[in-house]
PDB file of N, CA, C and O in Angstrom:
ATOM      1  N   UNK A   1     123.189  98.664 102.264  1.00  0.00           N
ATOM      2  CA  UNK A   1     121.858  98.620 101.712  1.00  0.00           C
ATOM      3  C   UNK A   1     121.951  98.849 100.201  1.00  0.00           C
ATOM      4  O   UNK A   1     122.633  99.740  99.695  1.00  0.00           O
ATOM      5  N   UNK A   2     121.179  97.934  99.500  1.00  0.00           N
ATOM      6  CA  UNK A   2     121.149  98.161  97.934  1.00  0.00           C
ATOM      7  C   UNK A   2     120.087  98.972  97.640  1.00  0.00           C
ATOM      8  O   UNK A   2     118.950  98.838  98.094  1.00  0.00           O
ATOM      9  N   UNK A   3     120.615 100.158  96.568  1.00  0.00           N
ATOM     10  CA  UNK A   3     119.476 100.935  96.575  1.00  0.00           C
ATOM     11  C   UNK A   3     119.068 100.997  95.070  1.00  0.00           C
ATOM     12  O   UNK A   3     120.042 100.724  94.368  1.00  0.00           O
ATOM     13  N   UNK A   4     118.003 101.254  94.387  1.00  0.00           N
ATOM     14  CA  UNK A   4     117.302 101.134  93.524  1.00  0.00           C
ATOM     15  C   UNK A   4     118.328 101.450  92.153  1.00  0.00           C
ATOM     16  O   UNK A   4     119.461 101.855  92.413  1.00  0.00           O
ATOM     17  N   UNK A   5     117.963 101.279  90.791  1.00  0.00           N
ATOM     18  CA  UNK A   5     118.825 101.074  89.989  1.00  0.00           C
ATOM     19  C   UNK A   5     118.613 103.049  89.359  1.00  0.00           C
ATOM     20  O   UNK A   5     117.796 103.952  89.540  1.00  0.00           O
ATOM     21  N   UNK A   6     119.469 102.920  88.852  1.00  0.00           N
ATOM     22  CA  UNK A   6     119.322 104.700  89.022  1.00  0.00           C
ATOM     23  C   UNK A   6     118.809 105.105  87.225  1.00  0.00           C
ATOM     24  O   UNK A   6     118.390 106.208  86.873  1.00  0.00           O
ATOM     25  N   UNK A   7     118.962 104.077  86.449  1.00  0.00           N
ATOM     26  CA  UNK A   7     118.587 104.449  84.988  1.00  0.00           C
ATOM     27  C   UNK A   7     116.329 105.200  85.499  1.00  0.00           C
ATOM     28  O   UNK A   7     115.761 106.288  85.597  1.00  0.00           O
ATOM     29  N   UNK A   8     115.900 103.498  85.658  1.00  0.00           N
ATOM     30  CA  UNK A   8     114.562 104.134  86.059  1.00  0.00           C
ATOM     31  C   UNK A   8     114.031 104.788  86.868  1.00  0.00           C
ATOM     32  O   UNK A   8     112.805 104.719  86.960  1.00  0.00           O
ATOM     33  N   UNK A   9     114.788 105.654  87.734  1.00  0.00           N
ATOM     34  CA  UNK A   9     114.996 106.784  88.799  1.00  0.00           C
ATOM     35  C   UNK A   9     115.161 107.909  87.341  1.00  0.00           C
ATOM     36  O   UNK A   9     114.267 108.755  87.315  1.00  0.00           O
ATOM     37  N   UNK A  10     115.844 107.966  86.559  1.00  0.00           N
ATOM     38  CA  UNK A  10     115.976 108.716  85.339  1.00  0.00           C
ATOM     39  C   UNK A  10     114.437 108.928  84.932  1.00  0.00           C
ATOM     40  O   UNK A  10     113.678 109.879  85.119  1.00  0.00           O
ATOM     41  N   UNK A  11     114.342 108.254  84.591  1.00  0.00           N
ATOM     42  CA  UNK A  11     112.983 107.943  84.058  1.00  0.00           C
ATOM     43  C   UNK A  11     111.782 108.495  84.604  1.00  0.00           C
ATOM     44  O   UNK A  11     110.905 109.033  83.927  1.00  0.00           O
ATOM     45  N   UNK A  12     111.754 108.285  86.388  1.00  0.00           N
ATOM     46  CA  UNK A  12     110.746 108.739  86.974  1.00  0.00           C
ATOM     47  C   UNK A  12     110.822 110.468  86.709  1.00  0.00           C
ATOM     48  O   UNK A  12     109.899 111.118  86.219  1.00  0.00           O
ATOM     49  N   UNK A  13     111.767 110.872  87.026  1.00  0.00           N
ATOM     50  CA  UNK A  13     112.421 112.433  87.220  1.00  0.00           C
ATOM     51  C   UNK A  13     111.938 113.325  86.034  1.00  0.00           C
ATOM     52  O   UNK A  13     111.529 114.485  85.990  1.00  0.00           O
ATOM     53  N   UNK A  14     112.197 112.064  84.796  1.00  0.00           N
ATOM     54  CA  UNK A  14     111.411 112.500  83.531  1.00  0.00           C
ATOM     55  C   UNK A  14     109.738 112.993  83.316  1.00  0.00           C
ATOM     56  O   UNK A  14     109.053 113.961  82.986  1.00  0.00           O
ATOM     57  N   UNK A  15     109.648 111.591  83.756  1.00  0.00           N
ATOM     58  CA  UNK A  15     107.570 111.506  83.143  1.00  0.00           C
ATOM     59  C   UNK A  15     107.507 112.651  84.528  1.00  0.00           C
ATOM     60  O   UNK A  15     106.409 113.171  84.329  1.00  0.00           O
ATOM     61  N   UNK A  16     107.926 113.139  85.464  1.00  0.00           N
ATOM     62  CA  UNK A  16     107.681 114.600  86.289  1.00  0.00           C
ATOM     63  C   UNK A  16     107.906 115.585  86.070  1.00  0.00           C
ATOM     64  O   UNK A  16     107.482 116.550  86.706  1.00  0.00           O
ATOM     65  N   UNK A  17     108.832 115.637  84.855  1.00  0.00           N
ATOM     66  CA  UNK A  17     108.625 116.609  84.417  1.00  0.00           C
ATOM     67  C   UNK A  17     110.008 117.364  83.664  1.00  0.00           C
ATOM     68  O   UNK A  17     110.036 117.975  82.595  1.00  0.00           O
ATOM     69  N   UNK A  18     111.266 117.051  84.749  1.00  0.00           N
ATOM     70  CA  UNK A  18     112.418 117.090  84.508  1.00  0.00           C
ATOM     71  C   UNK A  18     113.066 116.871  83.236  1.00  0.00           C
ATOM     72  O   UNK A  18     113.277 115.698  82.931  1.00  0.00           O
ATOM     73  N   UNK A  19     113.450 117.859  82.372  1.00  0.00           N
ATOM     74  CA  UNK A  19     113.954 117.517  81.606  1.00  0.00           C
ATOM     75  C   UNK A  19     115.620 117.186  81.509  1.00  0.00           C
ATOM     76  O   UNK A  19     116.156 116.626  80.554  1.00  0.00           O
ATOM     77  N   UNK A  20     116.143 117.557  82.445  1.00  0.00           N
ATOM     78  CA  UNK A  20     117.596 116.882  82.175  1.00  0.00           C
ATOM     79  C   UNK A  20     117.613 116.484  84.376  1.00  0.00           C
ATOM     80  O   UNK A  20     116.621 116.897  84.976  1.00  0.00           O
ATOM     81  N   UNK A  21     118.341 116.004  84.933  1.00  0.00           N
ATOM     82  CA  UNK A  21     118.634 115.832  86.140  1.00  0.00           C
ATOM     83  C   UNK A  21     120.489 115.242  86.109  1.00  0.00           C
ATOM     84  O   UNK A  21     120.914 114.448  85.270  1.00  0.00           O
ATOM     85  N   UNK A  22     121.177 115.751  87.012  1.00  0.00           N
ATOM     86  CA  UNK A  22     122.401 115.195  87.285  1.00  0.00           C
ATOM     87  C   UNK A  22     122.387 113.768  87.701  1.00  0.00           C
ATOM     88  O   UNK A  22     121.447 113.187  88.243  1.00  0.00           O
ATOM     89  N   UNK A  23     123.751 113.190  87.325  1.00  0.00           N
ATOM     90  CA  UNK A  23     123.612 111.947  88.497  1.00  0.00           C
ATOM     91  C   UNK A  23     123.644 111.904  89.930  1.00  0.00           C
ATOM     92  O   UNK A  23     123.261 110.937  90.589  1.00  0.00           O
ATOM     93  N   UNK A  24     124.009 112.741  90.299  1.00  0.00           N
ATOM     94  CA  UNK A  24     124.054 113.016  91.795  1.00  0.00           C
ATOM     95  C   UNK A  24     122.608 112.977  91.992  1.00  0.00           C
ATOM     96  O   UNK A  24     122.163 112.003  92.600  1.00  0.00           O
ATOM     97  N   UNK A  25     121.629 114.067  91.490  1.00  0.00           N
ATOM     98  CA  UNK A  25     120.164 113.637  91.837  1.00  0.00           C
ATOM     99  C   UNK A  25     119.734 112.555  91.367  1.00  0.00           C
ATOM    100  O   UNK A  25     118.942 112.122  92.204  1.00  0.00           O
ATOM    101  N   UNK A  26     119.800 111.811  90.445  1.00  0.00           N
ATOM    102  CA  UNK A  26     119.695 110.615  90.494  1.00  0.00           C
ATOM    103  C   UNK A  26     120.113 109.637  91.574  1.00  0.00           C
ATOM    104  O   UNK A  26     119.247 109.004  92.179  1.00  0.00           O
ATOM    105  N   UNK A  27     121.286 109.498  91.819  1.00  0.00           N
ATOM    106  CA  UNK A  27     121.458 108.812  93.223  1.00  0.00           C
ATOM    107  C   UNK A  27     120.623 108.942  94.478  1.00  0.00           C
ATOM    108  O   UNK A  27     120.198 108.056  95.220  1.00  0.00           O
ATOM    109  N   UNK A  28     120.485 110.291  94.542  1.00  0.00           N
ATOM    110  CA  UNK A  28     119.769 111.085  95.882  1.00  0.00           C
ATOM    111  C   UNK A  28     118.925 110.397  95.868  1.00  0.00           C
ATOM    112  O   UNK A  28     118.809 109.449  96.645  1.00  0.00           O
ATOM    113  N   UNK A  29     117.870 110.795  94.703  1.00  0.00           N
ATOM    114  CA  UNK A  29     116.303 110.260  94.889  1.00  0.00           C
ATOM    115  C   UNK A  29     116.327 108.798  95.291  1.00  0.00           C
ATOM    116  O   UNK A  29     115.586 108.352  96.167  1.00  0.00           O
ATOM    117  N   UNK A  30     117.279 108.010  94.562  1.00  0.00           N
ATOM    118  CA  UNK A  30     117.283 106.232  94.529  1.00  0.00           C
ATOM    119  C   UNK A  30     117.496 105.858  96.008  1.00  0.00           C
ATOM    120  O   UNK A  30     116.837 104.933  96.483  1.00  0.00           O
ATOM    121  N   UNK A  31     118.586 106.686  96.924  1.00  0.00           N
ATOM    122  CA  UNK A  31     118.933 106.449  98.399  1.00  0.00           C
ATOM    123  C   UNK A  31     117.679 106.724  99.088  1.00  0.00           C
ATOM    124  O   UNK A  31     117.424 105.917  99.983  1.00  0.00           O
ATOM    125  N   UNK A  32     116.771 107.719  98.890  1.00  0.00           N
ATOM    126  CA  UNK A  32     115.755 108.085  98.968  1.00  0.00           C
ATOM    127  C   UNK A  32     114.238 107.598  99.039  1.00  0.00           C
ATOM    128  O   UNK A  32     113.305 107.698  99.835  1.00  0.00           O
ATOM    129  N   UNK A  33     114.460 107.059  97.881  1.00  0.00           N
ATOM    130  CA  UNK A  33     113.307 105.434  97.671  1.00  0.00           C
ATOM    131  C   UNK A  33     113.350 104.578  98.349  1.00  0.00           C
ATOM    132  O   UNK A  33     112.443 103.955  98.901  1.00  0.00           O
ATOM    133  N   UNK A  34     115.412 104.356  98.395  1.00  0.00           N
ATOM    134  CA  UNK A  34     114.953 103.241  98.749  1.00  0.00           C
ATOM    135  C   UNK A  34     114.548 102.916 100.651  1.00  0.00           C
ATOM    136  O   UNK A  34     113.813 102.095 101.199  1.00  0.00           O
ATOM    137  N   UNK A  35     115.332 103.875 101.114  1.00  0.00           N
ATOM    138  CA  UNK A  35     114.802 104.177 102.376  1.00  0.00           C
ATOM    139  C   UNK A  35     113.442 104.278 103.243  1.00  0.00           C
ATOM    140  O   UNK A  35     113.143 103.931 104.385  1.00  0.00           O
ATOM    141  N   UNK A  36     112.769 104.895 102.208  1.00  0.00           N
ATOM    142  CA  UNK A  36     111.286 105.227 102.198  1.00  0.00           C
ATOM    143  C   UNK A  36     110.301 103.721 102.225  1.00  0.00           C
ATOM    144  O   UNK A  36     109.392 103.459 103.013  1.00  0.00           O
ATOM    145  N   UNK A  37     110.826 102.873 101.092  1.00  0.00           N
ATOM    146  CA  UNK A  37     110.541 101.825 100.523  1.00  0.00           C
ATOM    147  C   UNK A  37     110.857 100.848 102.222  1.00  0.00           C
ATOM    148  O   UNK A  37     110.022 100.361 102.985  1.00  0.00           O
ATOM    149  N   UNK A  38     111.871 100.858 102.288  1.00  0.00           N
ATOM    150  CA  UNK A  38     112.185  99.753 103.349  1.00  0.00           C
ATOM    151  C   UNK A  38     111.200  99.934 104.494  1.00  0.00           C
ATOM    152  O   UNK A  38     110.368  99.116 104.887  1.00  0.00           O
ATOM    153  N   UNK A  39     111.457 101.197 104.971  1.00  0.00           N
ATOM    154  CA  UNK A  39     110.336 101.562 105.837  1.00  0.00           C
ATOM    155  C   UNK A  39     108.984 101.039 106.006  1.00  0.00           C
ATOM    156  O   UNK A  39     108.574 100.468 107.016  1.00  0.00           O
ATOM    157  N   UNK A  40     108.035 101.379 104.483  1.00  0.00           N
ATOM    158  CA  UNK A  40     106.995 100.945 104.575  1.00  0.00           C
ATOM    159  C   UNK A  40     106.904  99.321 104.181  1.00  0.00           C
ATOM    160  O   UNK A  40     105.886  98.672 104.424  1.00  0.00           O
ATOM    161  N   UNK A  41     107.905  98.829 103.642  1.00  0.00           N
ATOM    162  CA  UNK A  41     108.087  97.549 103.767  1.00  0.00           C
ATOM    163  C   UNK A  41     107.830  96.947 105.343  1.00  0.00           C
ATOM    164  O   UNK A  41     106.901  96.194 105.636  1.00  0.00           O
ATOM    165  N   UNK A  42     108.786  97.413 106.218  1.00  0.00           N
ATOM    166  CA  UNK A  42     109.076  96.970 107.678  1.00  0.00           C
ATOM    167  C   UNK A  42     107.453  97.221 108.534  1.00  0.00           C
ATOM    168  O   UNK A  42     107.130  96.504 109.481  1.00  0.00           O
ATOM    169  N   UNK A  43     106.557  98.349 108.006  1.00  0.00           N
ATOM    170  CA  UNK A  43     105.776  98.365 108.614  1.00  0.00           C
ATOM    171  C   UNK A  43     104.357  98.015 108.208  1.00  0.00           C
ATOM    172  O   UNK A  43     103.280  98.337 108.709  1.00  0.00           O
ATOM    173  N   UNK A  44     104.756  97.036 106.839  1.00  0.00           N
ATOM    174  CA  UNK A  44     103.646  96.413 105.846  1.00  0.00           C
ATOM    175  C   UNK A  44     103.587  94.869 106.848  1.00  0.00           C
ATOM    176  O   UNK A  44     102.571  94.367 107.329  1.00  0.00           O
ATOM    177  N   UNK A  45     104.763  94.443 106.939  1.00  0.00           N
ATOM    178  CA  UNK A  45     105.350  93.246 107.626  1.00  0.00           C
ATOM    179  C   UNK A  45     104.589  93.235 109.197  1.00  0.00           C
ATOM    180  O   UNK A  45     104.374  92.172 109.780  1.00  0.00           O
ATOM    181  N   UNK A  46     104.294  94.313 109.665  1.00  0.00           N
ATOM    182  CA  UNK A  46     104.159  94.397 111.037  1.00  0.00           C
ATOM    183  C   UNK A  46     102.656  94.391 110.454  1.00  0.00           C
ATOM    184  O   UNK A  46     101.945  93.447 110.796  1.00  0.00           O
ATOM    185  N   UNK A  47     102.411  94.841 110.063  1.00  0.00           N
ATOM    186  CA  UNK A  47     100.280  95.072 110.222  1.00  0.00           C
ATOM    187  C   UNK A  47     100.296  93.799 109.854  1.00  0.00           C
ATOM    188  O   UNK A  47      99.757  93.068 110.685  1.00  0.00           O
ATOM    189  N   UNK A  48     100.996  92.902 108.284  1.00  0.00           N
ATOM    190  CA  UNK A  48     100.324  91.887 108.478  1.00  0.00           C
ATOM    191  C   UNK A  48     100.497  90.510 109.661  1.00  0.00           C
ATOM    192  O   UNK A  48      99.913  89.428 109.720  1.00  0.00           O
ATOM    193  N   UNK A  49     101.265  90.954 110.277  1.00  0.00           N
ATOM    194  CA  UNK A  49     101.383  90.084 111.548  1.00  0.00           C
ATOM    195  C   UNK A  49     100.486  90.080 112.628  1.00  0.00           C
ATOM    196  O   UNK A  49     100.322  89.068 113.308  1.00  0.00           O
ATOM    197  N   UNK A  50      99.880  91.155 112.842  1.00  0.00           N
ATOM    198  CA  UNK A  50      99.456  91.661 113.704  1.00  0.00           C
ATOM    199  C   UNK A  50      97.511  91.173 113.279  1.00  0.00           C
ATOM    200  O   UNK A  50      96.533  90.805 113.929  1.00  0.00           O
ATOM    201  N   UNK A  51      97.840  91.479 111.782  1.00  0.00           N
ATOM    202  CA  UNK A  51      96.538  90.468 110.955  1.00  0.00           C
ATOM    203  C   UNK A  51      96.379  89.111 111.263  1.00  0.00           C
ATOM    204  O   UNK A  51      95.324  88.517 111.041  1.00  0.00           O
ATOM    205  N   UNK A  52      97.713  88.403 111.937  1.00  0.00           N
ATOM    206  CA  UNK A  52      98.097  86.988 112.434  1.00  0.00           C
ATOM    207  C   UNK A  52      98.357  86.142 110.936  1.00  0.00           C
ATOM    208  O   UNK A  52      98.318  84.917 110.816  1.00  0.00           O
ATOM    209  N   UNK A  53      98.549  86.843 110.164  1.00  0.00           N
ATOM    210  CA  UNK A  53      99.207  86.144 108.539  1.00  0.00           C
ATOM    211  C   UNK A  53     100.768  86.834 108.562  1.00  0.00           C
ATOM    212  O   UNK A  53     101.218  87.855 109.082  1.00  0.00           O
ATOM    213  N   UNK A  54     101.343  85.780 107.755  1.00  0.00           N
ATOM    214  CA  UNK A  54     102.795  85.424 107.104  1.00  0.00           C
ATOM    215  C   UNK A  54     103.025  86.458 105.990  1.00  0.00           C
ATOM    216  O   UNK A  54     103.976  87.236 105.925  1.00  0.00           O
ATOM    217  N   UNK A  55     101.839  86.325 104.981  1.00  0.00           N
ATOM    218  CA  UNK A  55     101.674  86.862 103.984  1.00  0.00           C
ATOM    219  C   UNK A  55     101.312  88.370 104.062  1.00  0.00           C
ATOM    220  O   UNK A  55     100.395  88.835 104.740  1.00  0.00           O
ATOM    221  N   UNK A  56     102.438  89.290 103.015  1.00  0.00           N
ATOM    222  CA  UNK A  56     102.029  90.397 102.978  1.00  0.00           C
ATOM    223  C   UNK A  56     101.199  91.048 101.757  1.00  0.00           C
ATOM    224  O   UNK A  56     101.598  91.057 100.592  1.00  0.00           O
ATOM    225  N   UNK A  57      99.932  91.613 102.230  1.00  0.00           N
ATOM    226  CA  UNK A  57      98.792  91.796 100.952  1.00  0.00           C
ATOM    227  C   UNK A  57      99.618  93.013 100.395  1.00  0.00           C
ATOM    228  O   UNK A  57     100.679  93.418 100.871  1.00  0.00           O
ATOM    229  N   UNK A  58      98.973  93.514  99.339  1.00  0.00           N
ATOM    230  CA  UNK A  58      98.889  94.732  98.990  1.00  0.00           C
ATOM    231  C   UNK A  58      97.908  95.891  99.825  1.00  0.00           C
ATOM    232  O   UNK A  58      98.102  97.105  99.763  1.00  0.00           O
ATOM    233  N   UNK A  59      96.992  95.333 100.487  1.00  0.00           N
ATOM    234  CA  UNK A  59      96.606  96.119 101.281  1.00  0.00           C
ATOM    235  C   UNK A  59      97.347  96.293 102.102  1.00  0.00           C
ATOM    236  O   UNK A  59      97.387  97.513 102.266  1.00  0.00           O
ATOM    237  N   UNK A  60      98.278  95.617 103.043  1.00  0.00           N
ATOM    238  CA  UNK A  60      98.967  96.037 104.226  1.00  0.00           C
ATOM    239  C   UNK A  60     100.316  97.468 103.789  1.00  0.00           C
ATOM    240  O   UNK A  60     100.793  98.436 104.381  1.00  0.00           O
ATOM    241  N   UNK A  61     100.474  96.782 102.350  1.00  0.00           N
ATOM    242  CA  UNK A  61     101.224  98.171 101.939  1.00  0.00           C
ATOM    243  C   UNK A  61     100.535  99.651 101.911  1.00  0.00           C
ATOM    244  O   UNK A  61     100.762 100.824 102.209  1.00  0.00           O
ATOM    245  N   UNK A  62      99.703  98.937 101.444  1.00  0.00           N
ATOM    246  CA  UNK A  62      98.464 100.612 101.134  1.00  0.00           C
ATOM    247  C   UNK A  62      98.105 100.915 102.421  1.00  0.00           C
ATOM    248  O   UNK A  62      97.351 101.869 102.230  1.00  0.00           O
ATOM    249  N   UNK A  63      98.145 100.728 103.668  1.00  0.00           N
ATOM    250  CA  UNK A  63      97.566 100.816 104.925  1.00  0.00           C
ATOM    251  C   UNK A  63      99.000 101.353 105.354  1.00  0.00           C
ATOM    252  O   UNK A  63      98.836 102.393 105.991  1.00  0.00           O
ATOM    253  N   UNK A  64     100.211 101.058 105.251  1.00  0.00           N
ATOM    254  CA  UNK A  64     101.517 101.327 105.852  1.00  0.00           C
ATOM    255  C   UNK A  64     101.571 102.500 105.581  1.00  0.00           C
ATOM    256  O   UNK A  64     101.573 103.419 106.400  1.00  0.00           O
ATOM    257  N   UNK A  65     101.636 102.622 104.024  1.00  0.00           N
ATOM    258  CA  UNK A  65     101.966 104.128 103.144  1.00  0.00           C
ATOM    259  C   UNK A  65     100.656 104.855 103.779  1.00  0.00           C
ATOM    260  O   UNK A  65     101.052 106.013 103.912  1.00  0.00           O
ATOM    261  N   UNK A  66      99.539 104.819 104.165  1.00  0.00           N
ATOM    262  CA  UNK A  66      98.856 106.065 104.722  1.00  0.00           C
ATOM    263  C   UNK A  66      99.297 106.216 106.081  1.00  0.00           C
ATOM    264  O   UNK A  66      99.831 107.284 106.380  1.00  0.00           O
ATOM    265  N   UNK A  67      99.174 105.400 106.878  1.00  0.00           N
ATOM    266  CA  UNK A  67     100.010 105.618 108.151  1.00  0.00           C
ATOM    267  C   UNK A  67     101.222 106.447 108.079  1.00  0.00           C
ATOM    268  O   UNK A  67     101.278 107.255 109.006  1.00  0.00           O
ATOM    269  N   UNK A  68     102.308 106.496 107.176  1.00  0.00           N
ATOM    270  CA  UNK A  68     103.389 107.238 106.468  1.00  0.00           C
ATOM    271  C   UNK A  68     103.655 108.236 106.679  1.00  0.00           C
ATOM    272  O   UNK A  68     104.579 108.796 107.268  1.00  0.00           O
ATOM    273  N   UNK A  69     102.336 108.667 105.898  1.00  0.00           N
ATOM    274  CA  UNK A  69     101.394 110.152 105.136  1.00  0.00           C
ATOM    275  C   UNK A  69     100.503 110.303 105.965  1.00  0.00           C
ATOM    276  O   UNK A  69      99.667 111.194 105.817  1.00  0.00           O
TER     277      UNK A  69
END
């Protein structure tokens, strides 16, 4: 699995607040995302099927991620 690029994982860690983070937490969080990410991907895919469309909205994401949460 390819997981997210770890400079703007830097970045996020930052604007939160972090002022310095290792690379190791950098990696973490990115394995982390991207896991999370696939997930609600896989279950964005399923609502909109189930909508009987191909196409995945941005709502079906926003509907996945509360299901999530």
């Amino acid at each position: 699995m390819e997981t997210l690029p770890i400079a703007p994982i830097g970045r996020i860690l930052s604007n939160s607040g972090a002022s310095r983070a290792t690379k190791d937490a950098k990696i973490e969080l990115s394995k982390c995302l991207t896991e999370l990410g696939d997930e609600i991907a896989k279950e964005s895919v399923e609502i909109a099927k189930y909508s009987g469309r191909k196409t995945v909205k941005a709502s079906d994401i926003e509907l996945a991620l509360k299901l999530k949460f």
